[in-house]
N, C-alpha and C positions, 0 to 999 in steps of 0.2 A: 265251207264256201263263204270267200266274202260279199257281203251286201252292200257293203257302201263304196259308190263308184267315185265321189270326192267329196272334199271338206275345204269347206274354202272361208278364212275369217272376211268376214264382215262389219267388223265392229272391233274396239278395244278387249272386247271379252264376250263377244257374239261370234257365234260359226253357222254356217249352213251345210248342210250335209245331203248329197243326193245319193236317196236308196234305193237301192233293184231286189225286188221281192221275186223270188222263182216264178217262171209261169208255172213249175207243177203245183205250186203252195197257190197259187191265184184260182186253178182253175178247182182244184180239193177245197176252196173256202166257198166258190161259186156254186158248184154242186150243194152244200150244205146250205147254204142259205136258198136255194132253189126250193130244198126240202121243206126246209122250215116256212116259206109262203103256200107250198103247195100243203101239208097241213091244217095250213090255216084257213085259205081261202074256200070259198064257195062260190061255186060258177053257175048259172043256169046247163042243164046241159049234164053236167058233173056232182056224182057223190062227194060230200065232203070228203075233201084228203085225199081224191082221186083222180085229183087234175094233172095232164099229163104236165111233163116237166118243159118239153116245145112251147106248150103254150102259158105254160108261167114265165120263163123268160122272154117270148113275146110281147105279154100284156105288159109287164113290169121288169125291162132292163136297164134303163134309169135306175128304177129304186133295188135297183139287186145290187147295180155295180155301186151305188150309190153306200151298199151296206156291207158289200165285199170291201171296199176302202176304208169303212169307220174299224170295222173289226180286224184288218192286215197291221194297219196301220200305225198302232201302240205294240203291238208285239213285236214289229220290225223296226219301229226304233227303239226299241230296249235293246234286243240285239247288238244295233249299230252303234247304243251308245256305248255298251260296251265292249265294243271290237274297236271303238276310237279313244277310246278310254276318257274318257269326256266324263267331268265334273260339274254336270247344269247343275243351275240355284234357280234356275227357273221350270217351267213345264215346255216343251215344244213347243212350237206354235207351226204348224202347217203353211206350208209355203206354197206347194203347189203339186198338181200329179198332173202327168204327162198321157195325153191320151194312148189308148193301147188299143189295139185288136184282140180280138180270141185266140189263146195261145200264146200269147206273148207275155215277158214280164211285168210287173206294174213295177213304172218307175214314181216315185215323188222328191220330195223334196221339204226339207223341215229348217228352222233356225230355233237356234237355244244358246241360251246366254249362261255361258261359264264361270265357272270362281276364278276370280282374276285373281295371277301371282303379285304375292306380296312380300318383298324384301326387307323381313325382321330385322331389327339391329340390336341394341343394347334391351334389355327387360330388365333392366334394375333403377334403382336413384329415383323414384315417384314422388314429388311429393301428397304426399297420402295425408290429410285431416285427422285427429284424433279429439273428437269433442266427446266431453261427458257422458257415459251410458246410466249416470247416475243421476237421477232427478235432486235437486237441494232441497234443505227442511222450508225454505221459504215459495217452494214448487207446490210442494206435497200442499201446506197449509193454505195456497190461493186455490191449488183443487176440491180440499175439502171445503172449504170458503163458498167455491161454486156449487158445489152438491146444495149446502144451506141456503143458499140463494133461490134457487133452484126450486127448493121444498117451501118456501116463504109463499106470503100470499100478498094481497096489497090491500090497502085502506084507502076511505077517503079520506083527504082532509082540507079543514076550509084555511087554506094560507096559498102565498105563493107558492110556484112550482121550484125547486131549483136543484141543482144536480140527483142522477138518480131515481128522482121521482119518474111515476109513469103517468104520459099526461094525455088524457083524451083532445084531440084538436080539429078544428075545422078549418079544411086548406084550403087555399083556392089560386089559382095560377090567374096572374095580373098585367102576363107581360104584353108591353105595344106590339100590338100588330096581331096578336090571337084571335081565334077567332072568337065571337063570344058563345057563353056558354047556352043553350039553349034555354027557354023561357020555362021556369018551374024547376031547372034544373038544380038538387042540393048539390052542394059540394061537397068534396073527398075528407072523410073522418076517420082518424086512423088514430093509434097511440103508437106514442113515441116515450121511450125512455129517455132521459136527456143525459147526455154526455156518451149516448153507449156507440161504440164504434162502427155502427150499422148506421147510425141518425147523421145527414149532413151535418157539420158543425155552425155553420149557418142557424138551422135550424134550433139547435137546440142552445143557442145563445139569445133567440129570440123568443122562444120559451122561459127563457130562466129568467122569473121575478113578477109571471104574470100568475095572476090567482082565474077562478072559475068565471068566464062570464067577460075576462080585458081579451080584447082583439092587439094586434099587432102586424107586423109584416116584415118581411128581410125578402132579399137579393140575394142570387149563386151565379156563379160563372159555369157554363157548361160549353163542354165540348162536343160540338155537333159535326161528324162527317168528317174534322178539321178545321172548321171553323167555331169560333171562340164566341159567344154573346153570351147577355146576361139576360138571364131569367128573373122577373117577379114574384112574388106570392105575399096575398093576406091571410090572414088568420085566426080563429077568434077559438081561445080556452072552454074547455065544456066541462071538465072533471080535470083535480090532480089527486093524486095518489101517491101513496109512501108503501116501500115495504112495510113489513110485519117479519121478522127473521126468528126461526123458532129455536132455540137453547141449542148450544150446540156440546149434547150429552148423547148419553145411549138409547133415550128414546127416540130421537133424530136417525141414529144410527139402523133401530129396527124398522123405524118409517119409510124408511128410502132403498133398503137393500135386505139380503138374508144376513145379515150381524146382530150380534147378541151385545155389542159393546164399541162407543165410539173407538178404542182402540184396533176393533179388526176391522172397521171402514177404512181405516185409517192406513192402514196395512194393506188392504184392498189397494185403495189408491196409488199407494207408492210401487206395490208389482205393478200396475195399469202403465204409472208413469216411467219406470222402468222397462218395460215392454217396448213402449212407444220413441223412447229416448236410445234405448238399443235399434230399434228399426231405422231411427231416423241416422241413426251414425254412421250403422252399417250402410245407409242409401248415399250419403254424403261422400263416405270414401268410396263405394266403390263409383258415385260420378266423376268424383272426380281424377281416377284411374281410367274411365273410359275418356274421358276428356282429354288427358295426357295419352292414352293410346293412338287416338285419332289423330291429335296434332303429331307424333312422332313415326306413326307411317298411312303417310296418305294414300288414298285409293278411291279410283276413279269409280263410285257405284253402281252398276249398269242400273239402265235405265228400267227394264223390268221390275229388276227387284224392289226400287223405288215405289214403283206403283203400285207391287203388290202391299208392299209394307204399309203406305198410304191409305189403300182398301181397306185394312185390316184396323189402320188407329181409328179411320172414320167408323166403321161398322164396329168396334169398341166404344165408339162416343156415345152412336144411335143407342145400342144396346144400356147405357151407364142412362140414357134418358126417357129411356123405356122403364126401365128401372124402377126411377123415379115418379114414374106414373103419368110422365109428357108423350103426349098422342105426336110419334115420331113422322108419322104420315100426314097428320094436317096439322103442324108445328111450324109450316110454311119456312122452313129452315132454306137457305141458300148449300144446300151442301157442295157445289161445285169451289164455292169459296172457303167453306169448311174444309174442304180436301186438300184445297191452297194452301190454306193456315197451315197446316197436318206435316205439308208432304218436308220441310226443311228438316221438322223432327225426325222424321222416318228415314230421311235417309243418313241424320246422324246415328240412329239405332241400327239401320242395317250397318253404315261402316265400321263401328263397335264389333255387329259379330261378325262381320268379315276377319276381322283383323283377331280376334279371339279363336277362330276357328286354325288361320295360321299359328297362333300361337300354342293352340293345342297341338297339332301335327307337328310342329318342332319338339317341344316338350315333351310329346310323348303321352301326355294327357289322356284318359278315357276313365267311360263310365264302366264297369264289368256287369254279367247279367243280375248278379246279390244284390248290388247297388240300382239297377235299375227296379227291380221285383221292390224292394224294399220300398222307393219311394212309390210305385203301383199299388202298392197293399196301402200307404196310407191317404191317399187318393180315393180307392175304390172304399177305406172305411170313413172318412168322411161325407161320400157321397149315399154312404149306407150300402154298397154293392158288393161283389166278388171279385179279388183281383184277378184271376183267370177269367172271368167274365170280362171285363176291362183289356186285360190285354190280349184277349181272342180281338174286339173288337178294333183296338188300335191299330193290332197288328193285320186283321182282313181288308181295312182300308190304307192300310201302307203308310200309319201314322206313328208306328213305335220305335223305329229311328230316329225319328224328328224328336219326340220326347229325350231320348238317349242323347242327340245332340245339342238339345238344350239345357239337359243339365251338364253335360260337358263344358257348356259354356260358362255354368256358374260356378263347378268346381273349379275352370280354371283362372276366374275371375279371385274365388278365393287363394288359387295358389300364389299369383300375383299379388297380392294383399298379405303374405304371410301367413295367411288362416286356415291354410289347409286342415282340415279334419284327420284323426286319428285314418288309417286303413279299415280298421272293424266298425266305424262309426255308421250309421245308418244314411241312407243319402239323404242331404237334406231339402226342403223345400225351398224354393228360390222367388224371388222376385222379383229379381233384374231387370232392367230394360234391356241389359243385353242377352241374357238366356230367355227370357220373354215366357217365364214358367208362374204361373199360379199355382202354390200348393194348395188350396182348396179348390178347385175348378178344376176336372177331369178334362170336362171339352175345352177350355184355355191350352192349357195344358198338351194336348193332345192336337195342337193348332197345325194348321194342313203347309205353311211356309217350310222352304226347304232352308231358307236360313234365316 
């Protein structure tokens, strides 16, 4: 028997769809949840669990029918979604239910925003980046470089400051029109390296030449709101300092890490910078493969999916400054403007996998259940778990698709790029913006979007 009495678009890729749920299923849901109050309840009057059922739906027919709809509801639009054969990327959204009598069918009404058709053309001719996955000897040797810096200490010494040096200073903001500082108030002391790419360069040119004890002052232009003024500050030297750089041997080497010899730091280093230098290449082509996706089939991204995407980078942001130990609650953050900033990205990352998604279903693209198991197992051992434990869960909250789909996505981001993996190859961990999979993050990983 069909349920869905019409479907009617609404939008470029939104439908509404009004459903009739049987009166026999309506009135078999009502009975049960009758049960289930009377159960529970306790009347004056009435043994617990004794209460007749006239007068549970008396006291409480609001909240029966109210409970008879939550629970019809999802079950009859699964149904309906597919008896229309309907492709949401989004979740229903309830539209509206039509009053009934006893007896009668419950009718409602839902809208859900579908995968809009996209008409592939050419997948070839990319221009694809090919930068270095190999770090140079003059990489390597500024990283060990760093390590040594790093492990150094600093001295006093009584001369000028000048490049390099770390120099204790006492600031003070001088510009017309401030307010002033309060009576007794010191001013701001802080060390500055000078030259280093964190220090305004303002500053550290009016640093350089003064010894322990000379004051000074400089000017900066700052960008306020959009408007442009300059700022004051005086200044006065309290302490300069020099490094101390300690031999750069093997006793360096056992100081700073587990090596037995500046040559396995050194070794260390160059896999690290190799790592990082493959990461970043593979990130480089494949943006710039989704970038040439987007511009070569455009599509209009429903509106939904936007916002869900949106949710999802902001509540990544919050999460990444929790992280870090910023109280995300009283951080007094604008996040309405946060979401703003957010949402241009997001919906260039949804229309990536939109358009990846068609590209898998022409291609023929998929993940099979070895390749999904495989990348679960390394998931669930990273996270220290069971990967049947892992995917009982994923799959009881209706999340192991979504994973399967996203790394569909990355395979076929690699097929695109030529890089397809052997067939026997183990699947691998992804971190795309467009597959949107973290291999070390179960719950990333296991993320609730439908695309």
């Amino acid at each position: 028997m069909s349920v869905v009495q019409s479907i009617e678009d609404i939008g470029p890729s939104k439908k509404q769809l009004k459903i009739e749920v049987p009166a026999a299923a309506v009135d078999a849901e009502t009975e049960r949840v009758v049960k289930d109050y009377g159960r529970k309840l306790k009347l004056p009057g009435f043994r617990p669990g004794k209460v007749p059922s006239g007068v549970v739906r008396q006291r409480f027919r609001q909240d029966i029918d109210r409970e008879v709809v939550e629970r019809l509801v999802p079950r009859f639009w699964s149904q309906a979604e597919t008896e229309a054969g309907l492709d949401p990327i989004t979740p229903p959204e309830l539209a509206g239910v039509e009053e009934r009598t006893e007896g009668e069918p419950l009718v409602f009404t839902a809208q859900v925003e579908v995968r809009p058709e996209i008409e592939l053309g050419d997948l070839s001719g990319f221009e694809i980046p090919d930068p270095p996955a190999e770090p140079t000897q003059e990489e390597v040797d500024a990283a060990v470089e760093e390590i040594r810096l790093r492990a150094g200490g600093w001295k006093t010494v009584e001369r000028a400051a000048g490049q390099g040096d770390l120099v204790s200073v006492e600031i003070e903001e001088t510009t017309a029109g401030r307010p002033e500082p309060e009576e007794g108030a010191e001013p701001d002391r802080i060390d500055v390296e000078i030259g280093s790419p964190q220090v305004w360069e303002e500053l550290s040119v009016a640093l350089s030449g003064l010894s322990a004890g000379q004051k000074g002052e400089f000017s900066r232009m700052h960008d306020e709101q959009g408007e442009v003024r300059e700022r004051s500050f005086k200044l006065q030297v309290q302490e300069v300092k020099e490094r101390e750089l300690p031999d750069l041997d093997d006793a360096l080497a056992q100081e700073v890490g587990d090596f037995e010899t500046l040559a396995e730091m050194t070794n260390a280093v160059r896999d690290r910078l190799t790592a990082q230098k493959s990461s970043e290449r593979s990130q480089a082509r494949e943006h710039a493969l989704l970038d040439q996706l987007r511009a070569r089939f455009p599509v209009a991204v429903p509106e939904g999916v936007i916002d869900r995407e949106t949710e999802s980078m902001v509540r990544e942001y919050a999460e990444s400054l929790a992280r870090q130990g910023v109280d995300v609650e009283n951080a007094g953050l604008d996040w309405g403007s946060v979401a703003e900033q957010a949402r241009p990205g997001a919906e260039k990352q949804a229309h990536a996998r939109l358009v990846l998604d068609a590209v898998a279903k022409k291609e023929g693209i998929a993940v099979d259940d070895d390749e999904l198991d495989a990348f679960l197992a390394r998931l669930a051992s990273q996270e220290g778990g069971s990967t049947a434990v892992l995917k009982r869960a994923l799959a009881k909250d209706g999340r192991l698709e979504a994973v399967r789909l996203r790394l569909r996505r990355g395979k076929t981001v690699r097929r695109l790029l030529g890089e397809e993996e052997p067939e026997d190859a183990p699947a691998p961990g992804n971190t795309s913006e467009a597959a949107g999979v973290e291999e070390g993050d179960a719950g990333e990983a296991a993320g609730e979007s439908r695309t």
